[in-house]
Backbone as JSON Lines, residues from 0, in Angstrom:
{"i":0,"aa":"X","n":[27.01,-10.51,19.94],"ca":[28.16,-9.95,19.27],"c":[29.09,-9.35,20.32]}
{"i":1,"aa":"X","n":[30.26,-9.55,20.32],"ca":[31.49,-8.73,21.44],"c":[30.98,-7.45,20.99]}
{"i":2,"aa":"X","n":[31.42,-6.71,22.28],"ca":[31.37,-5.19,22.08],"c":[32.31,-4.69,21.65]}
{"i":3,"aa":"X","n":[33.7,-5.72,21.78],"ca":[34.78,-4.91,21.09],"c":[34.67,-4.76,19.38]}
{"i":4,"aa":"X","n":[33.67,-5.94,18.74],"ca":[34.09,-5.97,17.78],"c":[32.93,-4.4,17.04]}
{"i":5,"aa":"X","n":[31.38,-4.57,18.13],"ca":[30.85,-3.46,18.41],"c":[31.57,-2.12,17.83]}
{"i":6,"aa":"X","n":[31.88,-2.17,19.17],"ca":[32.73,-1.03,18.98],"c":[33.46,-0.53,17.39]}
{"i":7,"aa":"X","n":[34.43,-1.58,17.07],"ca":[34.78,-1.02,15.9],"c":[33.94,-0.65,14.87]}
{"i":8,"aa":"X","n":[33.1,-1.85,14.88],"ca":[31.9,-1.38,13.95],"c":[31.27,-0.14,13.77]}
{"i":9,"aa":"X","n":[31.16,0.44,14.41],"ca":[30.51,1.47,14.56],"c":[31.05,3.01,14.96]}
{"i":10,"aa":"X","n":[32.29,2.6,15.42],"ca":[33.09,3.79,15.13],"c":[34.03,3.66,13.27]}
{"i":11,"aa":"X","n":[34.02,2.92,13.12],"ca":[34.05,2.82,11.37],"c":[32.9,3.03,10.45]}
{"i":12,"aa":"X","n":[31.74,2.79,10.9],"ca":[30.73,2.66,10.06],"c":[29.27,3.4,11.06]}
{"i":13,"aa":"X","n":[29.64,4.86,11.12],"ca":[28.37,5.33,11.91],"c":[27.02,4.67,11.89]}
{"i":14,"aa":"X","n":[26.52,4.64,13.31],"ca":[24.46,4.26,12.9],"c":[23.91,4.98,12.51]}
{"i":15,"aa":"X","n":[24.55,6.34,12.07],"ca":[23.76,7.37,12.08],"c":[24.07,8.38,11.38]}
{"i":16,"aa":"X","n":[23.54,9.01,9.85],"ca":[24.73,9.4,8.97],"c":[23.51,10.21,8.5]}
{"i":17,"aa":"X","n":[23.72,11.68,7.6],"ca":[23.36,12.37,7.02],"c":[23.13,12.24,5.54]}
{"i":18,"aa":"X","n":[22.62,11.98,5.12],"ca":[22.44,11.41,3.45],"c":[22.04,12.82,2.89]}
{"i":19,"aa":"X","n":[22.5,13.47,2.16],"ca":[22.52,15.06,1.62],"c":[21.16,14.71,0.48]}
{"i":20,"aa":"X","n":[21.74,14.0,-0.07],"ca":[20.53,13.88,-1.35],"c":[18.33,13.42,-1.07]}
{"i":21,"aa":"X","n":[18.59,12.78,0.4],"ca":[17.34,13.17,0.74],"c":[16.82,13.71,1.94]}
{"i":22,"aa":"X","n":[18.45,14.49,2.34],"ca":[18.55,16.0,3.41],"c":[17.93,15.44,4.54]}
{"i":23,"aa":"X","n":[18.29,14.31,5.06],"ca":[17.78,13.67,6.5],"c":[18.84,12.5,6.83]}
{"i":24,"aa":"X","n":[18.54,12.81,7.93],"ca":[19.79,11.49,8.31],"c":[18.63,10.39,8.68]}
{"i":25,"aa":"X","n":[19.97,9.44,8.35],"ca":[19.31,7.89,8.29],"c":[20.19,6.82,8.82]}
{"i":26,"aa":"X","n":[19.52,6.03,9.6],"ca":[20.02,4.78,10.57],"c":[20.72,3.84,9.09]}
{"i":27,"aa":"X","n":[22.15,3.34,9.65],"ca":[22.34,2.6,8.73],"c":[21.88,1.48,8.87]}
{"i":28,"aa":"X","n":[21.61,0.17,7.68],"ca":[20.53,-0.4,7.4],"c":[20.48,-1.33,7.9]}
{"i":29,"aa":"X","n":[21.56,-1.97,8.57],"ca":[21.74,-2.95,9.99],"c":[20.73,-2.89,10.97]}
{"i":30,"aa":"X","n":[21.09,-1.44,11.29],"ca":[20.37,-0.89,12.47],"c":[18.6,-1.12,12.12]}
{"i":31,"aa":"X","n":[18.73,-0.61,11.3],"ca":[16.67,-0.11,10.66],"c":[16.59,-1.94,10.63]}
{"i":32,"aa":"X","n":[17.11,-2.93,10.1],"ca":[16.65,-3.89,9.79],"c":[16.74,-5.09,10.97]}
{"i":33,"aa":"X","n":[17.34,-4.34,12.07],"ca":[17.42,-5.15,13.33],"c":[16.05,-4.93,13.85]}
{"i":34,"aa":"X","n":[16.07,-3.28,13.78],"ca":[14.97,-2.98,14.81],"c":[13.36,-3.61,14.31]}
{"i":35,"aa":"X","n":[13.43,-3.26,12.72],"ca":[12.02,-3.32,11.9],"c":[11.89,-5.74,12.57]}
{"i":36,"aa":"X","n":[12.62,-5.96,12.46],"ca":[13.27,-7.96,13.08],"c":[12.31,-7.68,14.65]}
{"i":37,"aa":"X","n":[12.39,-6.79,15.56],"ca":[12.73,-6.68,16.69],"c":[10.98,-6.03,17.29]}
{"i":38,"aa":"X","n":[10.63,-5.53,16.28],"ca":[9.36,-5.03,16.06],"c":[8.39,-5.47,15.29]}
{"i":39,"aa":"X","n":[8.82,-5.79,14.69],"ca":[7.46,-7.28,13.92],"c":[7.16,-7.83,15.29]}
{"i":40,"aa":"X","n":[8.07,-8.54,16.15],"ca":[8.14,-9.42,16.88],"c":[7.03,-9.16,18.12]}
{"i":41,"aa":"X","n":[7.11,-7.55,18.59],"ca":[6.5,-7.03,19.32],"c":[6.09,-5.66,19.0]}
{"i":42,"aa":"X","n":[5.21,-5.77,18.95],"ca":[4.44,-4.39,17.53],"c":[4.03,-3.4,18.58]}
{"i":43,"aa":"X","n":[3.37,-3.59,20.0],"ca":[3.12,-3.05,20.82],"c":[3.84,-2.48,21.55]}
{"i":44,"aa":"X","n":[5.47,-2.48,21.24],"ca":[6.64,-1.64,21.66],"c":[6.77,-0.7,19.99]}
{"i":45,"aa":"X","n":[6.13,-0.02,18.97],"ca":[6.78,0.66,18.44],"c":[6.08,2.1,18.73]}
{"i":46,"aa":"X","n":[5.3,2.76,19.74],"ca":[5.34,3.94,19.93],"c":[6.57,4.47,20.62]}
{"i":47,"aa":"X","n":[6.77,3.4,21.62],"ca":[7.9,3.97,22.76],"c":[9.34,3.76,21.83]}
{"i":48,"aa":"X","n":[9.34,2.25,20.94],"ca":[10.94,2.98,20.11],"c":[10.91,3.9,18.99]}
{"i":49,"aa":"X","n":[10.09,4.52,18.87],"ca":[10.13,5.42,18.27],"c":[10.11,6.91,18.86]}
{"i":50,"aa":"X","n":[9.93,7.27,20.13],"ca":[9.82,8.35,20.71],"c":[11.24,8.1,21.44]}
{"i":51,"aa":"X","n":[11.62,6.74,21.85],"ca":[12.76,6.59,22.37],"c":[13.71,6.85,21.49]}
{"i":52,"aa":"X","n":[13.72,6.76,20.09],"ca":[14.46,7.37,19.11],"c":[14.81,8.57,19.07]}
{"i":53,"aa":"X","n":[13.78,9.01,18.79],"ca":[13.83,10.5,18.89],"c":[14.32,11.1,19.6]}
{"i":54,"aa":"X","n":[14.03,11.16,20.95],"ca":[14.56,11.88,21.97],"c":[16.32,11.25,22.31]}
{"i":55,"aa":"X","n":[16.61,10.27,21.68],"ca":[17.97,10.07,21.56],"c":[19.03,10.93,20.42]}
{"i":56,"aa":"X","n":[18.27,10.92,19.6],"ca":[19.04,11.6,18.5],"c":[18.83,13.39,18.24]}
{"i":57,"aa":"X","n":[17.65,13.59,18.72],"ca":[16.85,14.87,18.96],"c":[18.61,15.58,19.85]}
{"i":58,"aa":"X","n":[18.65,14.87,20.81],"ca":[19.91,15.31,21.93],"c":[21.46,15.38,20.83]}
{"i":59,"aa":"X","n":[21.34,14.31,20.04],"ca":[23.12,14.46,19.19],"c":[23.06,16.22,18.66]}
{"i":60,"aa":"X","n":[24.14,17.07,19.27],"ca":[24.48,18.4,18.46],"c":[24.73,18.2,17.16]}
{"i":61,"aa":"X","n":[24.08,19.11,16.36],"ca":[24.56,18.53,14.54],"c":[25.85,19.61,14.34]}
{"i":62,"aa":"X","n":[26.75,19.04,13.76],"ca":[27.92,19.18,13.06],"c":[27.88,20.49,12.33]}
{"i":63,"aa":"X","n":[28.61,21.85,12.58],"ca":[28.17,22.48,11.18],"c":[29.14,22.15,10.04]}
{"i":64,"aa":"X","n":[28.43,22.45,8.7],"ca":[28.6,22.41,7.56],"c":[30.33,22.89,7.13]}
């Protein structure tokens, strides 16, 4: 995929959004359904993307209210 088009994508349509009603933020479903594609594939990489997650988003400052 271009990064330009990337880019728009995703500055229009965050990966990464706060859903109030089950008070956790959540990867939008592109994202979850690339990675869950990406991890079937190699099952023995999902401790590290998942800690690699974390410690990525763990770092985003949250927004106040």
């Amino acid at each position: 995929m271009d990064s330009t088009i990337i880019h728009h994508y995703t500055s229009t349509f965050p990966l990464l959004y706060y859903a109030r009603h089950l008070k956790s933020y959540q990867l939008h479903p592109l994202v979850g359904e690339k990675g869950e594609y990406l991890l079937s594939q190699h099952p023995e990489n999902l401790r590290t993307a998942h800690s690699q997650a974390y410690h990525y988003y763990i770092s985003i400052p949250l927004k106040p209210e």
